[in-house]
C-alpha positions as CSV (number, residue, x, y, z in Angstrom):
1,X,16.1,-8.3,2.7
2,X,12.7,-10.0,2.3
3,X,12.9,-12.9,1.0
4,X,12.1,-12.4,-2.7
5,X,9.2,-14.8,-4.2
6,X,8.7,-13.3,-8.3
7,X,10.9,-11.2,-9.8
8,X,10.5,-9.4,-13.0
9,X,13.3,-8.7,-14.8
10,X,14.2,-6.3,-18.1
11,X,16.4,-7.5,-19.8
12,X,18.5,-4.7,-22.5
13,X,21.6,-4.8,-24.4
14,X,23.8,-3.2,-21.0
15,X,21.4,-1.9,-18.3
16,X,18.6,-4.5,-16.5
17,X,16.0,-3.7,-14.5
18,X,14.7,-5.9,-11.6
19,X,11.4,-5.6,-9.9
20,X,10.9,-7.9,-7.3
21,X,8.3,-8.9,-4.4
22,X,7.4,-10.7,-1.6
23,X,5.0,-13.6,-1.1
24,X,2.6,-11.1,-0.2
25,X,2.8,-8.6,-3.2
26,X,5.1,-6.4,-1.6
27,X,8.1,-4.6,-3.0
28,X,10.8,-5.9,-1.9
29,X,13.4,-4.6,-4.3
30,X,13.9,-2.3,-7.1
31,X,17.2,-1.7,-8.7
32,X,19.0,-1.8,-11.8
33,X,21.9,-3.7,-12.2
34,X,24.7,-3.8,-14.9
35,X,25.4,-6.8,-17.5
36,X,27.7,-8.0,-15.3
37,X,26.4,-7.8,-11.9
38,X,23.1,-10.3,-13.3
39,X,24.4,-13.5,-12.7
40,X,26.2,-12.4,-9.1
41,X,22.3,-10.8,-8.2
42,X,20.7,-14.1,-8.9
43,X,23.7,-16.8,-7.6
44,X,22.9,-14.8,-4.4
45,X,18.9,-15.4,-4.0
46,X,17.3,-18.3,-3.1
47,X,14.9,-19.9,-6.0
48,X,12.4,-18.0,-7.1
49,X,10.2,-17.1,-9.9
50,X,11.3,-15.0,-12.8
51,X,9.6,-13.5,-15.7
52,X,11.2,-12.2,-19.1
53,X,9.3,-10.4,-21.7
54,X,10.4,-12.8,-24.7
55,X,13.0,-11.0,-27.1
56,X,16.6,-11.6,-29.0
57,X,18.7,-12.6,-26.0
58,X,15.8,-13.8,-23.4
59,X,16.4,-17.6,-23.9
60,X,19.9,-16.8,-23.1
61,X,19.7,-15.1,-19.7
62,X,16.6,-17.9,-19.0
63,X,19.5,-20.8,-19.6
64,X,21.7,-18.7,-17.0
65,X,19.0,-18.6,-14.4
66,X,17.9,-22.0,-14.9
67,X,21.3,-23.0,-14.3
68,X,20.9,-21.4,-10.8
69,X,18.1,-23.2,-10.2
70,X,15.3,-20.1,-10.6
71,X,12.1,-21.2,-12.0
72,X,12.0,-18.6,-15.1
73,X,8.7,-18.0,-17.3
74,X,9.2,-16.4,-20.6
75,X,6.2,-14.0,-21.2
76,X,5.7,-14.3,-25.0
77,X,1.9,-13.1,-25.2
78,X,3.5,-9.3,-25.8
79,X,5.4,-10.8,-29.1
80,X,2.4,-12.8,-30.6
81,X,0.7,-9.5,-30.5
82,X,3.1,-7.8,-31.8
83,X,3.9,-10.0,-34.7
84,X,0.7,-10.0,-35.3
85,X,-0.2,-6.5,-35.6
86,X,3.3,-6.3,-38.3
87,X,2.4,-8.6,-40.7
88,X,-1.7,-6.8,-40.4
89,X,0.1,-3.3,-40.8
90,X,2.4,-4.4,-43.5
91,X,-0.5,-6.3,-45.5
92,X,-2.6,-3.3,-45.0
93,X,-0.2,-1.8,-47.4
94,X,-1.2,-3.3,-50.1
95,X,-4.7,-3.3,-49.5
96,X,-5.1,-6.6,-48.1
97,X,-7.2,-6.2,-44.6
98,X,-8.9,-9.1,-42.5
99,X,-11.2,-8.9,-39.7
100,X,-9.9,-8.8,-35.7
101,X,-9.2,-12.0,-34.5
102,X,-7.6,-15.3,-34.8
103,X,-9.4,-16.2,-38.2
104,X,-9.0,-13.1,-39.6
105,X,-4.9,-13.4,-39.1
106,X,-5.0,-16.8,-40.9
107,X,-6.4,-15.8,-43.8
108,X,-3.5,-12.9,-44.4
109,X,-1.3,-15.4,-43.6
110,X,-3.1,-17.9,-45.9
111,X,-2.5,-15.1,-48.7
112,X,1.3,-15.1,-47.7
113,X,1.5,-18.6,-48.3
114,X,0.2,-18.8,-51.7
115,X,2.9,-18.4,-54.3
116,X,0.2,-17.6,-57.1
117,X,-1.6,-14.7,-55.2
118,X,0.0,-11.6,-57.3
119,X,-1.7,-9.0,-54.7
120,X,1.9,-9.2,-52.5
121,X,5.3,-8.2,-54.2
122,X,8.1,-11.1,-53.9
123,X,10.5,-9.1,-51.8
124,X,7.4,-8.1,-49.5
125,X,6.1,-11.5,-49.5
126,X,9.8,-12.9,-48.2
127,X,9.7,-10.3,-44.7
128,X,5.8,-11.6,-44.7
129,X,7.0,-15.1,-44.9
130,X,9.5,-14.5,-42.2
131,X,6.9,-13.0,-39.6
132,X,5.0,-16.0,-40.0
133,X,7.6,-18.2,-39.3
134,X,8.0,-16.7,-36.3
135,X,4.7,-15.9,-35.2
136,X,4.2,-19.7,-35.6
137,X,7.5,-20.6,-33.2
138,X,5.9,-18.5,-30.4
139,X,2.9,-19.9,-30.8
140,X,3.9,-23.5,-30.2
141,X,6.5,-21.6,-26.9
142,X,2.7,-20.7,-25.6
143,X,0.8,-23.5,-26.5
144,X,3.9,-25.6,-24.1
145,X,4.0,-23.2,-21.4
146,X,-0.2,-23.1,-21.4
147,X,0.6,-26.6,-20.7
148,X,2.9,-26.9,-18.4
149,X,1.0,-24.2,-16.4
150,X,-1.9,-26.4,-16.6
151,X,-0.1,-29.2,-15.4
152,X,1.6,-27.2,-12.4
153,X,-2.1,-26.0,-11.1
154,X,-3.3,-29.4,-11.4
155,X,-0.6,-30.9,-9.3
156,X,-1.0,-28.6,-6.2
157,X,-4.1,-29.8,-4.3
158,X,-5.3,-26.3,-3.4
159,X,-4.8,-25.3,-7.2
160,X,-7.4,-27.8,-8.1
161,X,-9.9,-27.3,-5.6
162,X,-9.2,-23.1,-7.3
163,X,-10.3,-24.5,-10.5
164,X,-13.6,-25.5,-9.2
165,X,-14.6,-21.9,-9.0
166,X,-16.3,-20.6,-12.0
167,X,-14.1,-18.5,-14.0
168,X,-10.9,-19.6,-12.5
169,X,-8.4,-21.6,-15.1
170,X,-5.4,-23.1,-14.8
171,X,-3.4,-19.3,-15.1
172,X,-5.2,-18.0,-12.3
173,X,-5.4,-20.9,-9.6
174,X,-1.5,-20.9,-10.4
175,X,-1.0,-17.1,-10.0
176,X,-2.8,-17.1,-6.7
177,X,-1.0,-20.3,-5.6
178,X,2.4,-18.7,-6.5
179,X,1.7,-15.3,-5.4
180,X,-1.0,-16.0,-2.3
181,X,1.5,-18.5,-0.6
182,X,0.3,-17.7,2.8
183,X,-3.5,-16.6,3.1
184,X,-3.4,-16.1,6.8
185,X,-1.8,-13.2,6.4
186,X,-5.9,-11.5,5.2
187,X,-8.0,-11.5,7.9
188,X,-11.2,-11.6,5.8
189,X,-11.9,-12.4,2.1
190,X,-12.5,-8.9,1.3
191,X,-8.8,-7.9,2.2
192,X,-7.7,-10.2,-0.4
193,X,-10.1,-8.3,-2.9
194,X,-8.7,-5.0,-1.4
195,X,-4.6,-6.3,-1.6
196,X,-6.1,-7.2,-5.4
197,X,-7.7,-3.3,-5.9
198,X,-11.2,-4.6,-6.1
199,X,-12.9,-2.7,-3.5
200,X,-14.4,0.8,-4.1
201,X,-12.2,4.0,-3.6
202,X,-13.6,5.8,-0.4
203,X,-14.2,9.2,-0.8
204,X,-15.7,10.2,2.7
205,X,-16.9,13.8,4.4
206,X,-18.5,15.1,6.6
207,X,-20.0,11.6,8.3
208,X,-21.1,10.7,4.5
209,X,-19.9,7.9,2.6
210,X,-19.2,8.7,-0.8
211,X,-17.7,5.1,-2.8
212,X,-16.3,5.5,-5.8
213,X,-14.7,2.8,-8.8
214,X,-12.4,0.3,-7.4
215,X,-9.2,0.9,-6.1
216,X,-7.0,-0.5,-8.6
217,X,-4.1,-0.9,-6.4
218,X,-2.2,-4.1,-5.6
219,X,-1.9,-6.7,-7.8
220,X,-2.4,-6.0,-11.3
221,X,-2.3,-8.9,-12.6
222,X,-4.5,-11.0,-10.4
223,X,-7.2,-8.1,-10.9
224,X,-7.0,-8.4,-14.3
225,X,-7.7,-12.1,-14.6
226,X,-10.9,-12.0,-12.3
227,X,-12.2,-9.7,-14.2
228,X,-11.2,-11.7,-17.5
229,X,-12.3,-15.0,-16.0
230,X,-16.0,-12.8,-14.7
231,X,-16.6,-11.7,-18.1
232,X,-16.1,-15.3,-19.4
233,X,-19.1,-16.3,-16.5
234,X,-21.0,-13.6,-17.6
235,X,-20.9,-14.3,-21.2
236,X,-21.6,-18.2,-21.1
237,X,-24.6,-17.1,-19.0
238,X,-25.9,-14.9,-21.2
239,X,-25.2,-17.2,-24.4
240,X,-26.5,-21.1,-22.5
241,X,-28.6,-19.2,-19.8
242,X,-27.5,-20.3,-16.4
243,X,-29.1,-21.9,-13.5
244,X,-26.8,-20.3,-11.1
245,X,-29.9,-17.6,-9.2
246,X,-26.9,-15.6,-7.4
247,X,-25.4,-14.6,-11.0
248,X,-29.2,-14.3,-12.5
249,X,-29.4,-11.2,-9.9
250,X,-26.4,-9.9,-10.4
251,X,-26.6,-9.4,-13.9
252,X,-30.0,-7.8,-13.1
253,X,-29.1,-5.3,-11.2
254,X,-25.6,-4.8,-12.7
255,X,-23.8,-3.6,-16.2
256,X,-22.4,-6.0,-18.0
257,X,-18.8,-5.1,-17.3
258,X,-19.9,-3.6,-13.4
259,X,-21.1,-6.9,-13.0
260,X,-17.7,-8.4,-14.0
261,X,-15.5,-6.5,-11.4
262,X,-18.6,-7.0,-8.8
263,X,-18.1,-10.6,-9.8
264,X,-14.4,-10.2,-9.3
265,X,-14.4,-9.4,-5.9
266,X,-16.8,-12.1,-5.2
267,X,-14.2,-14.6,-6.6
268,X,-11.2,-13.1,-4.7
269,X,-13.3,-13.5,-1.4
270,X,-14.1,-16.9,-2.5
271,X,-10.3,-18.0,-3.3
272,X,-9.6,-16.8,0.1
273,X,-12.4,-18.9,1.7
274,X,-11.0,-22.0,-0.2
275,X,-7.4,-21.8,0.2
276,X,-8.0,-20.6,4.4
277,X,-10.8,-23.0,5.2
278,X,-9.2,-26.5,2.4
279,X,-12.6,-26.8,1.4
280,X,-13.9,-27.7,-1.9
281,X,-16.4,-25.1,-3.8
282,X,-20.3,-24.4,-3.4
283,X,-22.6,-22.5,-5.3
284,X,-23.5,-19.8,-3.5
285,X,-27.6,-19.4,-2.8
286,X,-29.6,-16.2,-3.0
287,X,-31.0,-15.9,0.4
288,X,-35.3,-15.4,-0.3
289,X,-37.5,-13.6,2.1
């Protein structure tokens, strides 16, 4: 067998699921394994990273494979959403609606706090109370893993010259350092960006070259931060305008959002250009006639 680098693992009341890959992205193993056979699987492997979506039982099984010296990441981003979305559905019963977004929560939770606010039943307002009890614990689980992912990319030297990219945080310079561990294995930047699914599908007759929207293959993940971190370039350019020309004529030419994933790839080639060559970061310069 490969040797395993990330597993992710689905954790149920009798039946788990294990997904894991190489340092490289690649499938390495797939299988599903009974409550009993967990602990044998993972006493077997060397460490590795594991991820659990957070639930009822996932501190348990992230004690176990602590234990066994696995370095285990509880994804609780799922459950804030989820928790979220309850107590708006369950408000929304009673008439009581708040705009999208952070602010908008705290004010339906403001109205669950307040004793003398009639518009919410007592029972109701008891379940309410309990959902924001535990919207607030996994809030304060992701505010401390945020940190201690921040701290992790800032102790690797080639996560922090990452950072000095524009649009790559902490959670991405760590997920290329963890899942990138060897970038010799791309020959260029843009295999990267193709191993990521950021290249354009080929669609090719007849000696003509027919490019479609990217690939989306590869790593899901990784894609999906570039283009999160592309559209958070794009946006502070539009709102402070920026000096940076390359990005000036990119966002001419472009969509806002075919600008992102154009901006993307650019990234991806550029992570490989860092973490192959150990230099720091330079603003690219639009070449003039």
């Amino acid at each position: 067998m490969e040797k395993i680098a990330t597993i992710g693992l689905d954790i149920a009341k009798s039946v788990f699921q294990v997904h894991g890959v190489d340092a490289a992205g690649e499938v390495v193993v797939r299988k599903r394994l009974s409550r009993a056979r967990v602990i044998p699987f993972f006493a077997k492997l060397p460490r590795c990273l594991v991820g659990i979506e957070a639930c009822s039982n996932s501190h348990h099984w992230a004690r176990e494979l602590i234990a066994l010296g696995h370095d285990v990441r509880l994804m609780l981003n799922r459950q804030r959403t989820q928790l979220s979305n309850a107590t708006r559905a369950h408000m929304s019963e009673f008439g009581i609606v708040a705009p999208v977004g952070r602010i908008g929560l705290e004010r339906l939770l403001a109205i669950v706090a307040d004793k003398d606010d009639e518009s919410i039943p007592p029972d109701a307002r008891l379940c309410l109370e309990m959902l924001g009890a535990q919207l607030a614990i996994v809030k304060e689980q992701i505010l401390e893993n945020d940190r201690r992912i921040r701290a992790s990319a800032r102790d690797t030297e080639v996560g922090r010259r990452l950072m000095e990219i524009p649009g790559v945080g902490p959670l991405l310079a760590s997920a290329f350092v963890a899942s990138v561990a060897d970038p010799g294995i791309f020959k260029t930047g843009r295999d990267l960006a193709a191993w990521i699914g950021l290249v354009p599908r080929q669609n090719s007759s007849g000696g003509k070259e027919r490019l479609g929207g990217i690939s989306r293959a590869g790593n899901q993940y990784l894609r999906q931060m570039l283009v999160v971190g592309s559209m958070a370039v794009i946006r502070h350019a539009e709102r402070y305008d920026t000096k940076r020309p390359w990005l000036i004529e990119l966002m001419k030419r472009r969509a806002k959002k075919v600008a992102a994933v154009a901006l993307a790839n650019k990234t991806a080639r550029m992570v490989w250009a860092l973490m192959t060559s150990g230099e720091h970061y330079r603003e690219p310069q639009v070449a003039h006639a």
